[in-house]
N, CA, C and O atoms as CSV, one atom per row, in Angstrom:
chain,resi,resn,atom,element,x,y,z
A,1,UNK,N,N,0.853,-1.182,0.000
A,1,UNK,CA,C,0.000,0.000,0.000
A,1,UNK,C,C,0.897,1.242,0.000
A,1,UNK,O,O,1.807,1.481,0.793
A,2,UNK,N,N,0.472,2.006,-1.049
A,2,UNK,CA,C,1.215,3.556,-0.879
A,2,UNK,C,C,0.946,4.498,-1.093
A,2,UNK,O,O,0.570,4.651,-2.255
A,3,UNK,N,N,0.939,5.601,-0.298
A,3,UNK,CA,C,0.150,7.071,0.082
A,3,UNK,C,C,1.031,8.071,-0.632
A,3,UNK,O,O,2.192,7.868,-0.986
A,4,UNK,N,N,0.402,9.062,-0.780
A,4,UNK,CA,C,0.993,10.296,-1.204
A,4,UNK,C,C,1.873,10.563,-0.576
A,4,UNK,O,O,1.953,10.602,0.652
A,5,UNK,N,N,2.882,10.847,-1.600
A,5,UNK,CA,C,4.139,11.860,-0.614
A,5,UNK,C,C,3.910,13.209,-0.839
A,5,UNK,O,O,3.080,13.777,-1.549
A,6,UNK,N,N,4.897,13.675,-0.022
A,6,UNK,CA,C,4.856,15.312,-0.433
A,6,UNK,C,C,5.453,16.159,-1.421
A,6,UNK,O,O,5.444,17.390,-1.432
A,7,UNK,N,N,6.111,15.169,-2.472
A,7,UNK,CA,C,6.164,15.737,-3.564
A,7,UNK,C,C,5.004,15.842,-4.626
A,7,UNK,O,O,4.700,16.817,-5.313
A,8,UNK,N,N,4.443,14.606,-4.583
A,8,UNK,CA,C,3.155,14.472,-5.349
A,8,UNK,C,C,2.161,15.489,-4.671
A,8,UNK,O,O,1.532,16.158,-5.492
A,9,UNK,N,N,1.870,15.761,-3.273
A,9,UNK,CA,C,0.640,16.500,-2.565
A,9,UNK,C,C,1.253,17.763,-3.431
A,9,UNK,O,O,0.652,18.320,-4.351
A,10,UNK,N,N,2.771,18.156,-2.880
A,10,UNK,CA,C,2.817,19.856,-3.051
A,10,UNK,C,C,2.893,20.052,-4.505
A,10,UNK,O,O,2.759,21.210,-4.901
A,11,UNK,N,N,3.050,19.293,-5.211
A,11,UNK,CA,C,3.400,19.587,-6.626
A,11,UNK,C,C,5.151,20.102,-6.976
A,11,UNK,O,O,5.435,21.070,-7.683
A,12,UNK,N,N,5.698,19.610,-6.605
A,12,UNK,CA,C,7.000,20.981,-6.293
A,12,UNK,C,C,7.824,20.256,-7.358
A,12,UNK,O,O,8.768,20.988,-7.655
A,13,UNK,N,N,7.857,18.874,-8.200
A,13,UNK,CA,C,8.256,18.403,-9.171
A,13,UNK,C,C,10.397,18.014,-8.767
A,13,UNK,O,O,11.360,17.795,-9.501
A,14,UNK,N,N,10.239,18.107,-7.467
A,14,UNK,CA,C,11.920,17.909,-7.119
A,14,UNK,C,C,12.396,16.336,-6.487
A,14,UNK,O,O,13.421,15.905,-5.958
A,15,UNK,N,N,11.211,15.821,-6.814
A,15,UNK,CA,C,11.638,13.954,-7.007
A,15,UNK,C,C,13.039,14.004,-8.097
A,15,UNK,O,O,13.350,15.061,-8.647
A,16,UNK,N,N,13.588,13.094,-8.250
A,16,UNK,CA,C,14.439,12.355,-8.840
A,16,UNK,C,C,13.265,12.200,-10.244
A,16,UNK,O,O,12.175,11.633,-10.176
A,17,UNK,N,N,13.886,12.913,-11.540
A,17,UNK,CA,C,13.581,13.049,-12.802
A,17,UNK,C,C,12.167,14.078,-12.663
A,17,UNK,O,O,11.421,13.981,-13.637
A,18,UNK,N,N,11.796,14.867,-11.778
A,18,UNK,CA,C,10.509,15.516,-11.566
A,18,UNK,C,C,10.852,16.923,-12.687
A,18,UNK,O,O,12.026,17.147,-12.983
A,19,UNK,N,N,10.231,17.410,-12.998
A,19,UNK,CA,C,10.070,18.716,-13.656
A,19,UNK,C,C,10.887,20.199,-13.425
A,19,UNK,O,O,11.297,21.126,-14.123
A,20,UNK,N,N,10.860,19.900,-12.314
A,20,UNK,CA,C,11.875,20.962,-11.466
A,20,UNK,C,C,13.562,20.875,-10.775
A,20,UNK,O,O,14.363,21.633,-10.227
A,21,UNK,N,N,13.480,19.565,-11.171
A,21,UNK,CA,C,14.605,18.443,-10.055
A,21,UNK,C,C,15.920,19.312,-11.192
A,21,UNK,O,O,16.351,20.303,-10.603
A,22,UNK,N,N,16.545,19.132,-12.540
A,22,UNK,CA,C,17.619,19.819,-12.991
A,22,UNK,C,C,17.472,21.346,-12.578
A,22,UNK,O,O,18.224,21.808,-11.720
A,23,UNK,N,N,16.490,22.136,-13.198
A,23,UNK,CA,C,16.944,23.574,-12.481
A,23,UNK,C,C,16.828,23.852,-11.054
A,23,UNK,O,O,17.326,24.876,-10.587
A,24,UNK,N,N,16.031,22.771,-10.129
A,24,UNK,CA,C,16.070,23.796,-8.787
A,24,UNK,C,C,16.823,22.297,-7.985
A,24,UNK,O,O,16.907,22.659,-6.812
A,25,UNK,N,N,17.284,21.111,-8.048
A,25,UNK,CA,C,17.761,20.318,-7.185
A,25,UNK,C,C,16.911,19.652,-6.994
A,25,UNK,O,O,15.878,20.239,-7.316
A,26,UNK,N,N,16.609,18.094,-6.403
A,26,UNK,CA,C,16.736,17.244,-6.097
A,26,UNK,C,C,16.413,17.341,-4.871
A,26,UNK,O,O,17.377,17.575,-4.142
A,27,UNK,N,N,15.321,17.242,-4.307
A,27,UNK,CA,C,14.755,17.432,-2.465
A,27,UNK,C,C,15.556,16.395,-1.966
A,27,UNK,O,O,15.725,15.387,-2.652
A,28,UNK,N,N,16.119,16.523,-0.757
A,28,UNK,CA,C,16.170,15.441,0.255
A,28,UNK,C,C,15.722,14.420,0.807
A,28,UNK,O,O,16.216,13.318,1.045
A,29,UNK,N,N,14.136,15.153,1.108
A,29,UNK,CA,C,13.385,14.088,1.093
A,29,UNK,C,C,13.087,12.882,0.026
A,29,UNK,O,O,12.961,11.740,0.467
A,30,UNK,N,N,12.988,13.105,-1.207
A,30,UNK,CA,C,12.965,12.148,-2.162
A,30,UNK,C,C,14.190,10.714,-2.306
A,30,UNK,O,O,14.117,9.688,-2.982
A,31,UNK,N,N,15.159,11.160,-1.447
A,31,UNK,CA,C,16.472,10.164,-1.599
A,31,UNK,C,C,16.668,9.817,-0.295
A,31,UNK,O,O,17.827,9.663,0.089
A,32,UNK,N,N,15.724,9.659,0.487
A,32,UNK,CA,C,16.185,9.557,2.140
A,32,UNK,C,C,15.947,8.594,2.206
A,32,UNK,O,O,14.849,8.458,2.744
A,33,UNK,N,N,16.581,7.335,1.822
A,33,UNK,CA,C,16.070,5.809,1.982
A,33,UNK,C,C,15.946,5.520,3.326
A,33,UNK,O,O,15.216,4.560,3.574
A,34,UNK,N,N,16.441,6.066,4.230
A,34,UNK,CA,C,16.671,5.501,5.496
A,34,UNK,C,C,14.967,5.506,6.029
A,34,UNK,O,O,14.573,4.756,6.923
A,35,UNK,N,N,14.323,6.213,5.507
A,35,UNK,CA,C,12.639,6.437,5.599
A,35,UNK,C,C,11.750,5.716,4.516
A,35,UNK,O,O,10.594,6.096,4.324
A,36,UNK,N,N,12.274,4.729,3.850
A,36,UNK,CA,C,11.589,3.980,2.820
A,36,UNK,C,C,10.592,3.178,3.502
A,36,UNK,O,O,11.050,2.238,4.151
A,37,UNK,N,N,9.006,3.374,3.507
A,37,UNK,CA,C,8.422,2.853,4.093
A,37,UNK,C,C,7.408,3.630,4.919
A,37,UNK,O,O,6.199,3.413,5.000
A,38,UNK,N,N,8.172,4.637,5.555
A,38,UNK,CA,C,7.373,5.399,6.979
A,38,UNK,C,C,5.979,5.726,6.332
A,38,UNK,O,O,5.973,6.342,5.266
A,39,UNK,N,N,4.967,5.401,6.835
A,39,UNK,CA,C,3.621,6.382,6.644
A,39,UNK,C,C,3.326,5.464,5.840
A,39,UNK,O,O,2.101,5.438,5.719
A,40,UNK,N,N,4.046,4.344,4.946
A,40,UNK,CA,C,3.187,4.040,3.662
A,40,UNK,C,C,4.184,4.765,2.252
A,40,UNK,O,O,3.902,4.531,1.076
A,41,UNK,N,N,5.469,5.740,2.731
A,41,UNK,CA,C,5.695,6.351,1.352
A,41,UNK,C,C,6.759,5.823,1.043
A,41,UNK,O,O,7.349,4.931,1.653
A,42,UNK,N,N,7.136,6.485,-0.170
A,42,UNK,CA,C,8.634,6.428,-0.437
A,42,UNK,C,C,9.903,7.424,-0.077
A,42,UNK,O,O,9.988,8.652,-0.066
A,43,UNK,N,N,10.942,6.277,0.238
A,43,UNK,CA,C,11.844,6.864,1.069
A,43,UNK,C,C,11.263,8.453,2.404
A,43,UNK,O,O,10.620,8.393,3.452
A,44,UNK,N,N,11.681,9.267,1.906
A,44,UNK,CA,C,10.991,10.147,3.244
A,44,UNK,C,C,10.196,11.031,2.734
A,44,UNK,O,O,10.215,12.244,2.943
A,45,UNK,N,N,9.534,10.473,2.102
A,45,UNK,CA,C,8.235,11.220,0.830
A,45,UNK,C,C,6.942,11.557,2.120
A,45,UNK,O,O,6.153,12.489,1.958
A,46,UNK,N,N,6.892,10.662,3.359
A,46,UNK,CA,C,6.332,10.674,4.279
A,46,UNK,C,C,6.745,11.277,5.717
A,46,UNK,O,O,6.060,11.260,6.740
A,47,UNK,N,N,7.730,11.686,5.581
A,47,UNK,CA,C,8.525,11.957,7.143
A,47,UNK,C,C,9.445,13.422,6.260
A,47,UNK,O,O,10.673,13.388,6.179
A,48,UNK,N,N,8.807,14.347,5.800
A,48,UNK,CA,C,9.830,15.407,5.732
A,48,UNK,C,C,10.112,16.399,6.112
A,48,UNK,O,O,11.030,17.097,5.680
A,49,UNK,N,N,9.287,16.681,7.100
A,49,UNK,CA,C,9.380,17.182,8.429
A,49,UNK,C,C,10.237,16.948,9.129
A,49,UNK,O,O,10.327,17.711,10.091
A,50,UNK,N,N,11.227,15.874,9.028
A,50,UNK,CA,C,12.591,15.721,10.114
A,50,UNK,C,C,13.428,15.479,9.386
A,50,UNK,O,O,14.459,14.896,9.721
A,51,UNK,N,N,13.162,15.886,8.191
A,51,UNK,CA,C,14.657,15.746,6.837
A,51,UNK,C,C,15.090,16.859,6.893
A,51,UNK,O,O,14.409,17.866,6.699
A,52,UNK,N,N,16.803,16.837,7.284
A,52,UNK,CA,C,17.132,18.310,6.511
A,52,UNK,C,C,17.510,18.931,5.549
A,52,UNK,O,O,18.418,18.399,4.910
A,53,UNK,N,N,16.922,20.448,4.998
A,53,UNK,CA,C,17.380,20.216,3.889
A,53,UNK,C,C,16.295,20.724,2.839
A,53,UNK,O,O,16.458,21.559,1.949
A,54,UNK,N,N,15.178,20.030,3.159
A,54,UNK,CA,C,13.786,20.296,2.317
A,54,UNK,C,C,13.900,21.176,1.740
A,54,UNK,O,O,14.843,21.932,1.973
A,55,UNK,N,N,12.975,21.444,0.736
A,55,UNK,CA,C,13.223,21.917,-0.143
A,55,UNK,C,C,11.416,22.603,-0.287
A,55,UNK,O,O,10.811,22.558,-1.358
A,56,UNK,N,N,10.758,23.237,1.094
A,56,UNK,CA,C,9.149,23.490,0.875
A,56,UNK,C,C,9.039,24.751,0.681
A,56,UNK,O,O,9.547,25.532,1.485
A,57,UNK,N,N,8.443,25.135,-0.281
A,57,UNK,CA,C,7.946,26.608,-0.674
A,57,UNK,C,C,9.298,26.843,-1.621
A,57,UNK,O,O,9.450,28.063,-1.565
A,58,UNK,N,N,9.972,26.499,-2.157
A,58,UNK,CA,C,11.558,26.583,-2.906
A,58,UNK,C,C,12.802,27.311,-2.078
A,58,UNK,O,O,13.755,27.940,-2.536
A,59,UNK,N,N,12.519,27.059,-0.937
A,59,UNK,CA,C,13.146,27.262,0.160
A,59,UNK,C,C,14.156,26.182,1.225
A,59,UNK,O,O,13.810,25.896,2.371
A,60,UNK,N,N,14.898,25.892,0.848
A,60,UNK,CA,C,15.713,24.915,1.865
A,60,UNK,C,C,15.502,25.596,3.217
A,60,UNK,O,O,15.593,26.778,3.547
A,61,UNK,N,N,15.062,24.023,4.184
A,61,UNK,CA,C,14.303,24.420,5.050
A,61,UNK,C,C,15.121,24.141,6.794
A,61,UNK,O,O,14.815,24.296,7.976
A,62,UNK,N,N,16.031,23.760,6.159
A,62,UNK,CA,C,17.202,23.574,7.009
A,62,UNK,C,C,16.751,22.364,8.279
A,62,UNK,O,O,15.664,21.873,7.977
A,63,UNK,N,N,17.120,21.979,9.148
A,63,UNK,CA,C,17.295,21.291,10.206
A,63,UNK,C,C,15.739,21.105,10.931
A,63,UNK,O,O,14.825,21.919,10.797
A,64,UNK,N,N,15.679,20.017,11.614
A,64,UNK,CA,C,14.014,19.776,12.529
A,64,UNK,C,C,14.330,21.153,13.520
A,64,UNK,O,O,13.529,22.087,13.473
A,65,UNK,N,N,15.248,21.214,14.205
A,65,UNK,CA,C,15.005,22.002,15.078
A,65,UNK,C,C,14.501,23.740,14.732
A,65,UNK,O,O,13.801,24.539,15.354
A,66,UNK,N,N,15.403,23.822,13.174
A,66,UNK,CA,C,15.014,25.457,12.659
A,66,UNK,C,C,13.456,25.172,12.235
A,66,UNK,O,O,12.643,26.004,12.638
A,67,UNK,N,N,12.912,23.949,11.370
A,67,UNK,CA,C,11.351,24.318,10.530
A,67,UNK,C,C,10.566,23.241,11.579
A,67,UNK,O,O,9.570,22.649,11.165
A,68,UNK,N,N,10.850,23.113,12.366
A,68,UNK,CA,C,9.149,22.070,12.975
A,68,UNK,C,C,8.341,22.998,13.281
A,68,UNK,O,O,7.307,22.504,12.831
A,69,UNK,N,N,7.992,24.136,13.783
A,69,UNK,CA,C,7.193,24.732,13.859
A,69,UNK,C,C,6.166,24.949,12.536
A,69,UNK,O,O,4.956,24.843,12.740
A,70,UNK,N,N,6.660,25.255,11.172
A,70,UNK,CA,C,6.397,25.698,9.845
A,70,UNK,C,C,6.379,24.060,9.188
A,70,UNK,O,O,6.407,23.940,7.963
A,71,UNK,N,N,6.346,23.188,9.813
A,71,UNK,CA,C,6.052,21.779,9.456
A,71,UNK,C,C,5.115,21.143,10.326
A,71,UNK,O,O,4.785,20.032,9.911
A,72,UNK,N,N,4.557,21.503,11.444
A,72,UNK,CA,C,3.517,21.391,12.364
A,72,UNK,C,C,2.330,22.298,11.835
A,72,UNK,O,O,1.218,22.016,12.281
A,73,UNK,N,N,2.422,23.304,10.981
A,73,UNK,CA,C,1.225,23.884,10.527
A,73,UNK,C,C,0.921,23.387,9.026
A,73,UNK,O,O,-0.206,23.541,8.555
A,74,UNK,N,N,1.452,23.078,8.647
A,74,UNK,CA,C,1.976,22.053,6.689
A,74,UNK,C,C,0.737,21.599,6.695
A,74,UNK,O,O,0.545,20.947,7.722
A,75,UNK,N,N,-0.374,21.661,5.872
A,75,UNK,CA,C,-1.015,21.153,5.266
A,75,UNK,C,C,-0.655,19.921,4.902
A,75,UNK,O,O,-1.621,19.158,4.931
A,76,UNK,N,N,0.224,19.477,4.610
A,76,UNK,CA,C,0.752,18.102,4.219
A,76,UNK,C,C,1.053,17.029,5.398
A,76,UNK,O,O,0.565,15.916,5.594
A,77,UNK,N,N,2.003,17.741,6.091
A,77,UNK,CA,C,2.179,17.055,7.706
A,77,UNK,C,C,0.816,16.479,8.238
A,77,UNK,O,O,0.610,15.326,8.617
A,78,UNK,N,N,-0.175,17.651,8.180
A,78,UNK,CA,C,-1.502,17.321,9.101
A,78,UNK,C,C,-2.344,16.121,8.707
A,78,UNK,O,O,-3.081,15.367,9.342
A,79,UNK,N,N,-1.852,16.240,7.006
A,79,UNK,CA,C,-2.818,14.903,6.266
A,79,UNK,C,C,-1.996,13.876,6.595
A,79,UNK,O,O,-2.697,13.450,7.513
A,80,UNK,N,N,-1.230,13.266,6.580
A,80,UNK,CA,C,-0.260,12.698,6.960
A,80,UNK,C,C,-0.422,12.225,8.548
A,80,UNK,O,O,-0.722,11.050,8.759
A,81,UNK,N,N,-0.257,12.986,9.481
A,81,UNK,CA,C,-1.164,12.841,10.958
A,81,UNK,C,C,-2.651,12.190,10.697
A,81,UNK,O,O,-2.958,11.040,11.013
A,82,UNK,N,N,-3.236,12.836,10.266
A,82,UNK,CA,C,-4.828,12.268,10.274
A,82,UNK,C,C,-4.895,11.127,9.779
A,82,UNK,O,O,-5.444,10.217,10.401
A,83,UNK,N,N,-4.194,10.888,8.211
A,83,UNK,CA,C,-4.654,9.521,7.669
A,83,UNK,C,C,-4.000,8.521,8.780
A,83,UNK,O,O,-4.800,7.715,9.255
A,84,UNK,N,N,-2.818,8.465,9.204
A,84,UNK,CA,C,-2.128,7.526,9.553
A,84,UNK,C,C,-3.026,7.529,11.278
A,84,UNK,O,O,-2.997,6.473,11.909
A,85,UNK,N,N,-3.613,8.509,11.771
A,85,UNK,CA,C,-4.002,8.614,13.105
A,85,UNK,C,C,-3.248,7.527,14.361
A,85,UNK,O,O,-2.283,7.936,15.006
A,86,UNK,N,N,-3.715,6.404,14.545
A,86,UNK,CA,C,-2.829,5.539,15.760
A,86,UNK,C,C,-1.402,5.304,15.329
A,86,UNK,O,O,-0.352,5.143,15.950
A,87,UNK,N,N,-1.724,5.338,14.059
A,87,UNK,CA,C,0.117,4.769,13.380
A,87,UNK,C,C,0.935,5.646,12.979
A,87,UNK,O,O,1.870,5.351,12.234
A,88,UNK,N,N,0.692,6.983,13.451
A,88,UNK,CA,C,1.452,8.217,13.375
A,88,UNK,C,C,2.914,8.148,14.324
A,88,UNK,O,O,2.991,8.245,15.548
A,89,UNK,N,N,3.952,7.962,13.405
A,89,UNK,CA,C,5.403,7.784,14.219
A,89,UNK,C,C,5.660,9.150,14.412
A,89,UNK,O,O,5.658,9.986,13.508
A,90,UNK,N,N,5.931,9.418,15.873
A,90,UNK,CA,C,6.087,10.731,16.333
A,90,UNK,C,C,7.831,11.086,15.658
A,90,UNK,O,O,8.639,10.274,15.207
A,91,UNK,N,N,7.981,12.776,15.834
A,91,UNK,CA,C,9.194,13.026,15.481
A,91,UNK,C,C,10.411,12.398,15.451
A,91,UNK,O,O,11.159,11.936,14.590
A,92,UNK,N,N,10.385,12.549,16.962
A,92,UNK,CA,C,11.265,11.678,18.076
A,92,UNK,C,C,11.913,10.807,17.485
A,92,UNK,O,O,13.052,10.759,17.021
A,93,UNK,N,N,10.688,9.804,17.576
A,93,UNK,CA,C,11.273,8.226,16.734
A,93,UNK,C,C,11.488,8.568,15.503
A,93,UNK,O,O,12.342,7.761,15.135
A,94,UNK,N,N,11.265,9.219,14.681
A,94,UNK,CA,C,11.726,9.381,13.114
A,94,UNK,C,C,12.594,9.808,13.454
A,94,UNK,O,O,13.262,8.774,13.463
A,95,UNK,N,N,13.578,10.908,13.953
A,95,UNK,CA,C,14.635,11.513,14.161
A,95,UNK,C,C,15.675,10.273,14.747
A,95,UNK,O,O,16.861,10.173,14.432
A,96,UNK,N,N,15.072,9.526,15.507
A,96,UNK,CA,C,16.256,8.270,16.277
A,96,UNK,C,C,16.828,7.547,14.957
A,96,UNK,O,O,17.977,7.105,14.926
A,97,UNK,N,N,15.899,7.455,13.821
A,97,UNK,CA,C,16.339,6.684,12.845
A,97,UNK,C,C,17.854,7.298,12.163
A,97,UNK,O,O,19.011,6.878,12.123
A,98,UNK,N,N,17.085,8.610,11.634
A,98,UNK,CA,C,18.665,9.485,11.648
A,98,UNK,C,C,20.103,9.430,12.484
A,98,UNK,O,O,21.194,9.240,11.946
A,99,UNK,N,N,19.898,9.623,13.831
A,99,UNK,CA,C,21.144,9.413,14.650
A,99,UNK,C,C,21.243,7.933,14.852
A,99,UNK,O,O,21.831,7.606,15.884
A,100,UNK,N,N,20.884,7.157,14.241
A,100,UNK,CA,C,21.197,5.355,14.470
A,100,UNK,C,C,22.184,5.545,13.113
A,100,UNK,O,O,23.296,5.033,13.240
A,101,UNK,N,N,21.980,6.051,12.151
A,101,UNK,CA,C,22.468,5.517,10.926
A,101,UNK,C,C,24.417,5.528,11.214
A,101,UNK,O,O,25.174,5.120,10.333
């Protein structure tokens, strides 16, 4: 089973071969294998809220600690919360995955 990521929700075309990916880069989130899976998506197509780096509004969004606030109000985040509701992996644990690697 597989859910929207947030390249497909935002439209922003910075997947790997997306529309935008040669002139504006290549999101982070799209290559974050270490998140292949979370939510249902691909790689951290679901968790990019604790990627750094993002790439939301054409803005690199730097570190969890600089954008969680501006990723706690995301339209995308929230759908993401709701669909997944009990099976919503909090930050925390998405972030442990990062410092394990």
């Amino acid at each position: 089973m597989s859910k929207q990521n947030c390249w497909e929700f935002k439209k922003c075309g910075r997947e790997p071969g997306g529309k935008n990916s040669a002139a504006m880069g290549i999101c982070p989130a799209s290559l974050a294998d270490n998140f292949q899976g979370t939510h249902y998506g691909k790689r951290g197509g679901r968790a990019c809220w604790v990627i750094s780096g993002t790439l939301c509004g054409g803005i690199a969004q730097g570190t969890f600690a600089k954008k969680w606030q501006n990723c706690f109000e995301c339209d995308f985040f929230n759908r993401v919360k709701h669909e997944e509701g009990a099976g919503f992996k909090k930050p925390s644990d998405l972030l442990a995955k990062i410092l394990s690697r």
